[in-house]
N, C-alpha and C positions, 0 to 999 in steps of 0.2 A: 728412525723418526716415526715411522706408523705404526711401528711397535710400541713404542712410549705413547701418541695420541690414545692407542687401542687402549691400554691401561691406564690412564688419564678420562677416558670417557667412563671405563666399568668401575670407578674407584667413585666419579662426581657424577655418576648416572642420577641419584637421585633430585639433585640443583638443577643438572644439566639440562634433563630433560622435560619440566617444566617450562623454562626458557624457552628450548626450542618449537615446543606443541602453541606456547603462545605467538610467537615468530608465525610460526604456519598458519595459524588461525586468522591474524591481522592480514598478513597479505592474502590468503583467502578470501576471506570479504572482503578487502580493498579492490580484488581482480573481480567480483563478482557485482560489485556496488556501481552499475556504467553509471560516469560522468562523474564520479565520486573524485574527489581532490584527497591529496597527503595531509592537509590541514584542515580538512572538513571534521575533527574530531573534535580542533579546537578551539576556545570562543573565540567568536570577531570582536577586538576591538573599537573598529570602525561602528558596532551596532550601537542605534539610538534607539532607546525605548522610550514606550507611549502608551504608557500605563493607565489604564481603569478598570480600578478596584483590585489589582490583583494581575489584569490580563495585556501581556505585551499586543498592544493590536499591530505592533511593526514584526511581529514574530510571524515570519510564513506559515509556521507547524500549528500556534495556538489562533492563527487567524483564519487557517483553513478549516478547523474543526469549527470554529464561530459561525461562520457563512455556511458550512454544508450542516451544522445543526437547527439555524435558523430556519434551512430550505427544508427541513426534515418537517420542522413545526408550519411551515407555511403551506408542505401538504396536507395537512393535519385542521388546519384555520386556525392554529393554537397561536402563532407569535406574537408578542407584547406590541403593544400602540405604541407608533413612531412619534416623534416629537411633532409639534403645532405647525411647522412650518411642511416640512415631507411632507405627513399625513393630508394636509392641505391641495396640495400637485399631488399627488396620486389618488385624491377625492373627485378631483377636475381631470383627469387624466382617464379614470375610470369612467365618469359617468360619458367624457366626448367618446370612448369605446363604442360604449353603450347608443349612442347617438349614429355612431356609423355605422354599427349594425343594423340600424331601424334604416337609413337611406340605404344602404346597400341593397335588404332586400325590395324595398319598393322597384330599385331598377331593375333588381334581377327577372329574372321569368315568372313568373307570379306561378305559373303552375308547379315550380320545384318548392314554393314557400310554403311550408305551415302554418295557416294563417291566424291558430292558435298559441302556437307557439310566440308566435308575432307579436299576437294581443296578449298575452304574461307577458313575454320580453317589455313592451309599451308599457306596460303597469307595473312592474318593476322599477322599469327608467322613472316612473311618475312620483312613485312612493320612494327611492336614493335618497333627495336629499334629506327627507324626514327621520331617516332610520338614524336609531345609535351608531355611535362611534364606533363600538365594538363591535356589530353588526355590519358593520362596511369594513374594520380591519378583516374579518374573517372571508367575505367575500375577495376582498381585492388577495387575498395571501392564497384562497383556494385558487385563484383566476390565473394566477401567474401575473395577470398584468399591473406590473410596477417595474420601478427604477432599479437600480442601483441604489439611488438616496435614501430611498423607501426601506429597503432592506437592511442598508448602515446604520440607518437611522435605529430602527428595530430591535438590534442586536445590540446597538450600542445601551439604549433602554434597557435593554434585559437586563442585561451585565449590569445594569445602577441598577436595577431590581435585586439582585442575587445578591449586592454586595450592601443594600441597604436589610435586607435578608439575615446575612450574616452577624451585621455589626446590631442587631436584633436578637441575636440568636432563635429567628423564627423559624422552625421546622427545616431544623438538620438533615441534611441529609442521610445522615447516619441513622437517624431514626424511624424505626419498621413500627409503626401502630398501626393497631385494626383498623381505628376510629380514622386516623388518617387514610389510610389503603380506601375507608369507603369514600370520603372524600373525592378522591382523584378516581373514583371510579365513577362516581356521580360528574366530576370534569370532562372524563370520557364522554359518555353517553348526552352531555348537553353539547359535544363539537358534534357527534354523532351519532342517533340513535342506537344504527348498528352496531356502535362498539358494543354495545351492552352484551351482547353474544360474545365471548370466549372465543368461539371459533373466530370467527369474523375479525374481533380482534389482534388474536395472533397473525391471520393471515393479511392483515393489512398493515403491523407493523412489518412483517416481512416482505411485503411487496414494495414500501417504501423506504425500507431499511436497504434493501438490497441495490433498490435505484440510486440511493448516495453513497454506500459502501457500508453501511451499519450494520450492524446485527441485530435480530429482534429484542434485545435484551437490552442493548444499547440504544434503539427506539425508543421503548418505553423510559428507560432513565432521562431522556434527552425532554421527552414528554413531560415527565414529573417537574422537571426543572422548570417546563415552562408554567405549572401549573403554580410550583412554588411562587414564581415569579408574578403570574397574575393575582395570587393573592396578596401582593403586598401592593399590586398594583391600586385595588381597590380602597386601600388605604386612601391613597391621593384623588381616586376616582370617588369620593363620598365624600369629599372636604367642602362640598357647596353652603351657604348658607341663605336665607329668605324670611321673609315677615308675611306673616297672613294678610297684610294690608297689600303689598305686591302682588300675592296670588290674586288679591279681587279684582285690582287694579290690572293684572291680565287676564282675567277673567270677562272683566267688562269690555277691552277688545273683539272679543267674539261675539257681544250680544247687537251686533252692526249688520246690516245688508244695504247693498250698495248698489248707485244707478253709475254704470262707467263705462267708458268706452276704451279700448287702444285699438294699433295699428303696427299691425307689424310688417315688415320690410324686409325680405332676405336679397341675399345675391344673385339666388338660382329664379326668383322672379322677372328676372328682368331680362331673363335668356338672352345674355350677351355672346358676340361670337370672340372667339378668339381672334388675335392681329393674323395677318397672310406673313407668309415668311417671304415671298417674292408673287410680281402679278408679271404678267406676260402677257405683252402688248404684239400683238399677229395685226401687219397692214391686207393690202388686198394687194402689195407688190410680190408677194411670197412667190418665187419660184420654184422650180425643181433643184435642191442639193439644201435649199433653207433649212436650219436643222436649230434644236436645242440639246445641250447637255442639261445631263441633270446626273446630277451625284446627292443620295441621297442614302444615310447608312452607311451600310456597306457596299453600297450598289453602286454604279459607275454607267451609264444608260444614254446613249445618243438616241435622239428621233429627228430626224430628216423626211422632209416632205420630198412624196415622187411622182410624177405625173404618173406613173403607170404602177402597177400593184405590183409588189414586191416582197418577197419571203424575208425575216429576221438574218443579218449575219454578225454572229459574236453577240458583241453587245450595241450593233447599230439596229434600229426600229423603223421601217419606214410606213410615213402616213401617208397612204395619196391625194391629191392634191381636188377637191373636188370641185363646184357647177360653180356653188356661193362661195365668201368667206367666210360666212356661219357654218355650212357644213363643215367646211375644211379643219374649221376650229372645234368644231363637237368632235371631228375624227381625231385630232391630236388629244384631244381632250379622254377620248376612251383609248386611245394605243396609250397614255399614260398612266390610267388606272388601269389597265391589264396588268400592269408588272409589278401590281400590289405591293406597293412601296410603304403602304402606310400613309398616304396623301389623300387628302379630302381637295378635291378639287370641284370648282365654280366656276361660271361663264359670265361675265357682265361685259355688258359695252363691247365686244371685240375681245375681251382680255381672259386670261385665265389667273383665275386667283390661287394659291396655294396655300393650302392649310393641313398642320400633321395633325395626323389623330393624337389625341392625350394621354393615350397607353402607349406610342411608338415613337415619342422624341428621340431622336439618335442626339447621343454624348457626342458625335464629329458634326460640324457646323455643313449645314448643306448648301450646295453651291446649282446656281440656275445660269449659266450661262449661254452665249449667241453671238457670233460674229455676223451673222447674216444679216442684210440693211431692211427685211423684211419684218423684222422682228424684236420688238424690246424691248431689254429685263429690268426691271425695277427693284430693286432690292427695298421694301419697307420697311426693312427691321436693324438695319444694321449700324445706324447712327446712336437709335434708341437702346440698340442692346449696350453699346458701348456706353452711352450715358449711363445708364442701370449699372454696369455693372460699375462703372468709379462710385455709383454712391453707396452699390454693397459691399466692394473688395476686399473690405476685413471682415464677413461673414464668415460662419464657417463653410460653407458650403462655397466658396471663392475665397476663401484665405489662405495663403501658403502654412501647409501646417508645420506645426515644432517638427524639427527631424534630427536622429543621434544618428552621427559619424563615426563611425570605430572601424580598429581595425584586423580585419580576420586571419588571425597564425593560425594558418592550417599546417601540420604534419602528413604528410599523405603516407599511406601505408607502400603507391609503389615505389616510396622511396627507401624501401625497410624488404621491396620484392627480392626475395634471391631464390630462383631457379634450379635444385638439381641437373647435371648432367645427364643428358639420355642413359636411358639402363642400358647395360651390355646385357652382354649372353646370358651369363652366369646370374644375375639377377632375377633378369628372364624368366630364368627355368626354375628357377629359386621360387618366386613367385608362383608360376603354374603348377608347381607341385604342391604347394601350402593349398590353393584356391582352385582343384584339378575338377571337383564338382560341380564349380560354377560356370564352366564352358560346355557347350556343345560343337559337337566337328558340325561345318557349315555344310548350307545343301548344295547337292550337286548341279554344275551347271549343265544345261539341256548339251544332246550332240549337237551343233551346227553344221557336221559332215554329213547333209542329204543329198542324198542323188539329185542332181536337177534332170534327168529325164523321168515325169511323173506321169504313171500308168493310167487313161481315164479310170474312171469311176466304173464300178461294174454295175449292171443292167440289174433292173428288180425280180422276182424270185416266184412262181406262180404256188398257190397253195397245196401243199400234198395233203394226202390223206393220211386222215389217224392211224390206219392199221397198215400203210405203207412199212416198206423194211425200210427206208432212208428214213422215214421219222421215226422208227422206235432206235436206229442209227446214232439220231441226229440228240435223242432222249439222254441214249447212254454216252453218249459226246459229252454234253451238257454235265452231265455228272460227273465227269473224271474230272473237265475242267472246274468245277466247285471243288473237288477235293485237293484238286493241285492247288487249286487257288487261296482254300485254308493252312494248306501245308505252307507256301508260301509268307502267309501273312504271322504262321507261328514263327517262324524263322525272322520275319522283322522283328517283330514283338521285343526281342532283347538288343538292347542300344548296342551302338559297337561303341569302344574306348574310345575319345578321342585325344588325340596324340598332340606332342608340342608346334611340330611343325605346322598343324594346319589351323594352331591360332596365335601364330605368333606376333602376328598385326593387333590384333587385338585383347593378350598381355602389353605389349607397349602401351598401346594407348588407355589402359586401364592404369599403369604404374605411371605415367606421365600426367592423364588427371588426376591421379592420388595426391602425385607429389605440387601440384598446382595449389592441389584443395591447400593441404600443411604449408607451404609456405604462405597461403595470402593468410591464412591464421596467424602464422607467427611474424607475419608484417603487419598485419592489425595489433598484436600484442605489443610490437615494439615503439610502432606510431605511439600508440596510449600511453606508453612509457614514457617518450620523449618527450609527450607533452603535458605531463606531470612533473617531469623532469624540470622543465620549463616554467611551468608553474610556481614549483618550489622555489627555484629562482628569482624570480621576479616578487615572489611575495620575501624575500630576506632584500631584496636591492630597495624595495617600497621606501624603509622609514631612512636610510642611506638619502637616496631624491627628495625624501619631504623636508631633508635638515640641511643639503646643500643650497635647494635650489627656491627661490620665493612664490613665483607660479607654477599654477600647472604645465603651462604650455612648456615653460623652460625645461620640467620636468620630462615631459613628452617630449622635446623635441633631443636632450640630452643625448653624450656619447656613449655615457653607461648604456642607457637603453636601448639604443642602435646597435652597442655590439655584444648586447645580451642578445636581441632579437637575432642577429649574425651567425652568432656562436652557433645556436639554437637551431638552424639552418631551417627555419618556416618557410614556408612560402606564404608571403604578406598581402592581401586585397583590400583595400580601403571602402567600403559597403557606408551608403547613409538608407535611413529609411526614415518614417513617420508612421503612427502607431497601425495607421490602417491599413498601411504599405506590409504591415511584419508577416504577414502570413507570405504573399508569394516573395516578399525579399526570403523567408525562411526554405520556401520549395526553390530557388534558385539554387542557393546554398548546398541546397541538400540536409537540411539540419535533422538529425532522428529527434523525433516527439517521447518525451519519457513517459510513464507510466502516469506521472505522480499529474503532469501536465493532463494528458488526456482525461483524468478524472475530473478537474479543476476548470478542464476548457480553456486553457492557458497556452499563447504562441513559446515556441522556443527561442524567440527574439524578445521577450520581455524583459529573459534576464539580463540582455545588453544593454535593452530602454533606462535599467536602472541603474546602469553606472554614471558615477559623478566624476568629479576631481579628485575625489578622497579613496572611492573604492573605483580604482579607473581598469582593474581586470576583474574578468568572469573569475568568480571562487572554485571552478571545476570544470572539468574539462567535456566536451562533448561531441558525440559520434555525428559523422556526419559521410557525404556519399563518399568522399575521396581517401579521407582518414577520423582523424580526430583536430579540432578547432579550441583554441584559448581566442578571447576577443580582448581588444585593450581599447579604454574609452581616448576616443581623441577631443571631440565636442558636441556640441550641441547647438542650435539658432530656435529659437524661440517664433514663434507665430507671427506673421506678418500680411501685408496684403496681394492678394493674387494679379496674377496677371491675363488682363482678358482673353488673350488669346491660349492660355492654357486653360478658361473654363470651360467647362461641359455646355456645348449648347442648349441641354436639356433641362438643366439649372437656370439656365441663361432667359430660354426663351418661359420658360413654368413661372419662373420669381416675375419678369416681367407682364408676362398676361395677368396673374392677380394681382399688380400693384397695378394695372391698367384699370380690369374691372374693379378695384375696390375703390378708385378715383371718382370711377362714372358712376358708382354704387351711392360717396360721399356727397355726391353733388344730387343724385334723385332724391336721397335721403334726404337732404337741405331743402328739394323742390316741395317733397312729398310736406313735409311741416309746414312750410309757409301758407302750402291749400289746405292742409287741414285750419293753419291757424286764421286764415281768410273765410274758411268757411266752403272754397268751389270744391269740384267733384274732377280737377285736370287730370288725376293719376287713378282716376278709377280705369280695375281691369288689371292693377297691380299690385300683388300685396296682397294682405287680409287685414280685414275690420271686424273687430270681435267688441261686440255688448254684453254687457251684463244687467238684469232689470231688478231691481229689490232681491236680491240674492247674495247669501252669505258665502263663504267658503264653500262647505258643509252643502250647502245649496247647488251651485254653481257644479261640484263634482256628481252629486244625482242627477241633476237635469239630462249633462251628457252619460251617463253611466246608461242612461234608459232609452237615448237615441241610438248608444253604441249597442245596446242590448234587440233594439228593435231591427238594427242593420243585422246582426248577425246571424238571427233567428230565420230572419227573411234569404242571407246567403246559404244557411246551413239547409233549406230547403230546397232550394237550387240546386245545391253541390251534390245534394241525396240525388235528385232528377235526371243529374247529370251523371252520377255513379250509376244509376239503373240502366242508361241507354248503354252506358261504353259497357256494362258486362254482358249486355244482351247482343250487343255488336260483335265481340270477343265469341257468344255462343251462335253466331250468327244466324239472330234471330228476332231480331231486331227491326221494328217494323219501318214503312216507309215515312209515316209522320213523326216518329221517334227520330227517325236521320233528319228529317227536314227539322225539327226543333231543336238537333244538339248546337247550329251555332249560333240561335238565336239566346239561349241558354249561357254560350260563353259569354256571347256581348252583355248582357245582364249580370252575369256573377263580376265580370270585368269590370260593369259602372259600380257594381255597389262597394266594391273593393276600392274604387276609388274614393266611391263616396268615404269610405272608412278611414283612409288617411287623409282625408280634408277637415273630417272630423275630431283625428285624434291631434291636428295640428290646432283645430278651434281649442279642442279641450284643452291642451295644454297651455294656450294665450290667456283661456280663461279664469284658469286657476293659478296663472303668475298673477292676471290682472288684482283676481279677488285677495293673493296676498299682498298685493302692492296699496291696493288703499286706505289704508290707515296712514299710509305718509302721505297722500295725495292731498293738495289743497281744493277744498269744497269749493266748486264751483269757479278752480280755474282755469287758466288756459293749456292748451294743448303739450305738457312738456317731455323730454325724451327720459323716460324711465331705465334702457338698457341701452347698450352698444357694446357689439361685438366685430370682428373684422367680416362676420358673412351676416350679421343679423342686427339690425334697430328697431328696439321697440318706442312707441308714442302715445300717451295714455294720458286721462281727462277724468276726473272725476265730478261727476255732476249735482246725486244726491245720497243720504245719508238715511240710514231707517235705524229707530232702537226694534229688536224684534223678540227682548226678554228681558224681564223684572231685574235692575240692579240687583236685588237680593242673590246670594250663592250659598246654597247648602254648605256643613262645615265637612261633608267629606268631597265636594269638590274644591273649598277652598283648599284640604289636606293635599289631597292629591295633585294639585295645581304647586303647591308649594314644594313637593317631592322634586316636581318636572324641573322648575325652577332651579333646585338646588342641582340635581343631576346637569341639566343643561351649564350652570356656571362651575361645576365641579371637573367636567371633561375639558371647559377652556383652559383652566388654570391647571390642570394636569399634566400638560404639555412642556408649561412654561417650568414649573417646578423639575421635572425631567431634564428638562436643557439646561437648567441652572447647576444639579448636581451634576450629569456631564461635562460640565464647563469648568465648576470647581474643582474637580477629581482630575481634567486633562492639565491644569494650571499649575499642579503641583510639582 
């Protein structure tokens, strides 16, 4: 029989062996591909595509190269304008950024703020909403800060660009011209001057090439495309149209200055405090053992009042009892902030009120409690948190979110563990003779056979003289013992062999974790086996279940599938999670993170998120702590409303306090109009009143430009005065009236700093005001021009001034009609974009 095979192979070696090299090759990469399935080779027909222009945006491979080539151009400022709607939120999005950075730093330390950098930032925010389109796409792409929507949006744009491109046959990309090449070179250098250098260039497509996975080479293509793409953009971005009678006609809006007033109104005016979470009512009955709990956190804290002074035990506190019941409550009042809980505490009436600071709301609900008849807690907040929350509990921030149930076959590998037999002898030695230079014989153990009768110590030595015979004795002693001493140390110098017996302990334990190491491999080998094995399975029983059985659930709950999964011998966990849940549901698991995942920022629970009815198991298998895991979809519950007592109290008590002050905010605001519209002065002292006097736009922004120029001139002399002492101080040299005026110096650079944000809050009332007036009616009543949830403005137009000749030159009318067209050419840009999108996805 092996005689015939033998001749049978050398006869069809040349068929045969084709065959077999491709056998080897497939299972090679099959075993080297983790997580990889037997049918990952070939199509789903389960997949839905969602096609535009060409490109499956339901394709993971061609959806991942979209999104990381977008992020490619977004560091670039290169990507294509989002449709009218995005583009819109992440307009509003961008400039409230911009807005918390200017509050932020006001609170911060003023000495860590650049107070230039400040004022650019301010004039930046001032000049936003004016700028082009294109001009804000490229800032908000370089910023990072946008959506998700922002970015779909974007890409999905391109892609109608490329493909409206195409069916144009505009600038192939197969096509290498000069004339073009300068083109996109001249593209370059207006995203960034520096590209115009070569160097600089190269080295920034590879900087950013390297941060997505690209190559510089593949940058720059990625680049070209978007410039392709912004050319055709253009096309739509010039489509505006205008009459020279319109430009004059907006022309003659600007020939106006105005007499007006408003009033604006924030929430931070009205320095509201926040609700108490509990007050605590202390009688003058308090005895010795009178005590409150407080759980707050993570902290768990008893304080008990003690006639006598008392040391902490555990976690009890004691206050002693003092003269008054005012002392005694100022001292409960400091043994409580000692244990810096994160609690703003108050004194009114006898009582202590409780308030958490706004950076340290604890997610567990804090508890104030007292048995003592001394003593009595108030809880104020707990009726109204409960009301709150029934009227937000479908928020999301209180809604039970969507969550996928499935369930987890795991294969464990030590179910696949199988153990050699201890080595015998003959192994043993087998081994120690292969591996004889990787042992050393062990060191010798000390004697422990000492005499215990231990001779004292011998007495000290008086010094001889040099030319004594005991020391020239003592000289040549010294000598011999050096040469015995080297003879000695050459005779170590050469290892001695070491033998089997004296490491025989440690051959076994070297052959014993070898053979650990190879088996948990080839129990890892086998697990992954199974559960492909498994796999395979289940994807041939699929269209069997979808033809016997009418639902899914029937399908799922089927015999077939029960004693597939049986057969299969998994061991089965039923896991739910929600989307926010998947990361530590995935660290419970143990799930390994694939490569492809880690680039993309993707949980290893996503691929479960995305099972339906139709595709109810993972398409491959995946490594995880115990073994390897297949998941099978069981269901899903859709969004629903929370339940108060599983809300965060930090949700709970945050959503509540600004629906509190925006109440008390709604009703000042109501006050504040009615005095304005009355005429009295009840709410002065709140808010800001900003005038404007015969001043245009144009006006209105020099006026302050020149008060903010005079502040700063006058701080930047300051600051110099203030630089001089502290480097003379630093050379400690620094005189005595030098020190006495540096902190009269601060307080000064401090007002005028103030002064400066009082001011850049006038300018900016100012120059909404001055562009609000053309709708304003002449000489009406007080009425509400804006309303935000932290801000209402109120404004009054009184008079009207011409301050320039109807007549317009014809190259301002020219230019006026340019503005015009561009301004209606970017609205309709948008819409047109979302239309081919629309029409392209409907097909």
């Amino acid at each position: 029989m092996i005689t015939a095979l033998q001749n049978f192979i050398s006869k069809q070696s040349k068929f045969l062996f084709p065959i077999l090299l491709l056998v080897i090759v497939v299972s090679f990469v099959l075993y080297l591909s983790q997580g990889s399935s037997v049918f990952d080779l070939l199509p789903d027909p389960n997949h839905e595509k969602k096609e535009l222009y060409g490109v499956d945006l339901n394709d993971p491979d061609k959806r991942r190269v979209v999104t990381l080539s977008n992020r490619v151009a977004a560091n670039f400022g290169a990507i294509v304008t989002p449709t009218e709607e995005a583009m819109e939120k992440a307009d509003r999005q961008f400039l409230e950024n911009l807005q918390s950075q200017i509050q932020a730093a006001f609170q911060a330390n003023q000495e860590d703020v650049d107070r230039n950098a400040l004022q650019r930032l301010f004039g930046f925010m001032q000049q936003w909403p004016n700028l082009p389109k294109s001009i804000k796409v490229k800032e908000i792409a370089r910023s990072g800060l946008y959506d998700f929507e922002f970015s779909e949006s974007s890409a999905q744009s391109k892609i109608t660009l490329d493909g409206q491109a195409d069916n144009w046959g505009f600038l192939p990309l197969s096509v290498n011209h000069p004339k073009i090449n300068l083109h996109f070179d001249e593209f370059l250098r207006r995203l960034d001057p520096g590209l115009a250098n070569d160097e600089n260039r190269s080295r920034a497509m590879q900087l950013v090439g390297q941060r997505h996975g690209f190559s510089p080479r593949d940058t720059e293509t990625i680049l070209y495309s978007q410039f392709r793409a912004l050319e055709v953009d253009q096309t739509y971005s010039q489509g505006g149209l205008s009459l020279d009678q319109e430009a004059e006609l907006d022309l003659h809006g600007e020939q106006f200055a105005w007499d007006a007033e408003l009033f604006s109104l924030e929430v931070e005016d009205l320095d509201l405090d926040d609700p108490a979470i509990a007050v605590v009512q202390i009688s003058k009955e308090i005895v010795d053992g009178s005590s409150i709990a407080l759980s707050y956190g993570n902290q768990a804290t008893s304080f008990e009042f003690s006639s006598n002074d008392r040391d902490k035990n555990g976690t009890r506190r004691f206050v002693k009892i003092e003269a008054t019941i005012e002392d005694s409550i100022a001292a409960m009042k400091s043994a409580i902030e000692a244990e810096e809980l994160g609690l703003i505490l108050q004194i009114e009436n006898s009582s202590i009120f409780f308030y958490p600071q706004s950076d340290k709301v604890p997610t567990q609900k804090p508890s104030v409690t007292s048995e003592s008849s001394g003593i009595k807690i108030t809880e104020t907040l707990e009726e109204s948190l409960v009301e709150y929350h029934g009227e937000n509990k479908e928020d999301s921030a209180f809604a039970e979110p969507a969550r996928t149930y499935a369930t987890a076959l795991t294969f464990p590998s030590s179910d696949y563990m199988q153990l050699p037999p201890a080595p015998d002898e003959a192994r043993m030695l087998s081994y120690f003779e292969r591996n004889k230079d990787q042992f050393v014989p062990p060191v010798p153990l000390p004697d422990l056979n000492v005499s215990s009768e231990l001779e004292g110590a011998e007495g000290p030595l008086g010094e001889q003289e040099v030319n004594s015979t005991d020391s020239n004795q003592s000289v040549g002693a010294l000598e011999l013992d050096l040469l015995s001493e080297l003879a000695e140390d050459a005779n170590r110098s050469s290892i001695p062999a070491v033998t089997f017996e004296q490491v025989r302990d440690e051959v076994r334990k070297r052959i014993i974790e070898g053979d650990r190491i190879d088996a948990q491999r080839y129990a890892e080998t086998a697990a992954r086996d199974a559960a492909l094995a498994f796999l395979d399975a289940i994807n041939s029983l699929q269209d069997k279940l979808r033809n016997k059985y009418g639902s899914y659930q029937e399908r799922r709950n089927s015999t077939e599938l029960a004693d597939l999964i049986a057969l299969h011998k998994s061991k089965t966990r039923t896991i739910s999670f929600a989307e926010r849940d998947m990361s530590v549901q995935g660290a419970i698991l143990g799930l390994e993170t694939r490569d492809s995942e880690k680039r993309s920022g993707r949980q290893p629970l996503e691929e479960v998120n995305a099972l339906n009815e139709r595709n109810f198991f993972t398409r491959s298998v995946r490594k995880s702590r115990d073994g390897y895991v297949v998941f099978v979809y069981d269901r899903k519950t859709e969004s629903g409303p929370g339940e108060y007592l599983q809300a965060s109290f930090s949700d709970l008590y945050t959503g509540y306090t600004e629906k509190l002050h925006g109440e008390i905010f709604l009703e000042k605001a109501d006050e504040v109009l009615r005095s304005l519209t009355d005429g009295n002065s009840t709410f002065e002292g709140v808010g800001v009143r900003v005038s404007i006097s015969r001043k245009s736009d144009s006006g209105v922004r020099a006026e302050y430009d020149k008060k903010n120029g005079s502040l700063t001139r006058e701080l930047t002399k300051l600051q110099n005065e203030r630089t001089e002492i502290s480097d003379a101080e630093r050379e400690n040299n620094a005189t005595s009236d030098q020190l006495a005026k540096k902190e009269d110096l601060d307080n000064e650079i401090e007002k005028i700093r103030e002064e400066q944000a009082a001011l850049n809050r006038e300018r900016s009332l100012a120059v909404r005001l001055a562009d609000a007036c053309p709708s304003l009616v002449h000489q009406g009543p007080w009425e509400e021009l804006e309303r935000t949830g932290k801000e209402i403005l109120f404004a009054r137009l009184d008079g009207v001034y011409s301050i320039k000749p109807k007549v317009q030159g014809e190259d301002q009318v020219s230019n006026r009609v340019l503005d015009l067209e561009f301004a209606r050419a970017e609205r309709t840009r948008g819409k047109l974009i979302q239309d081919l999108i629309e029409k392209e996805l409907s097909r």
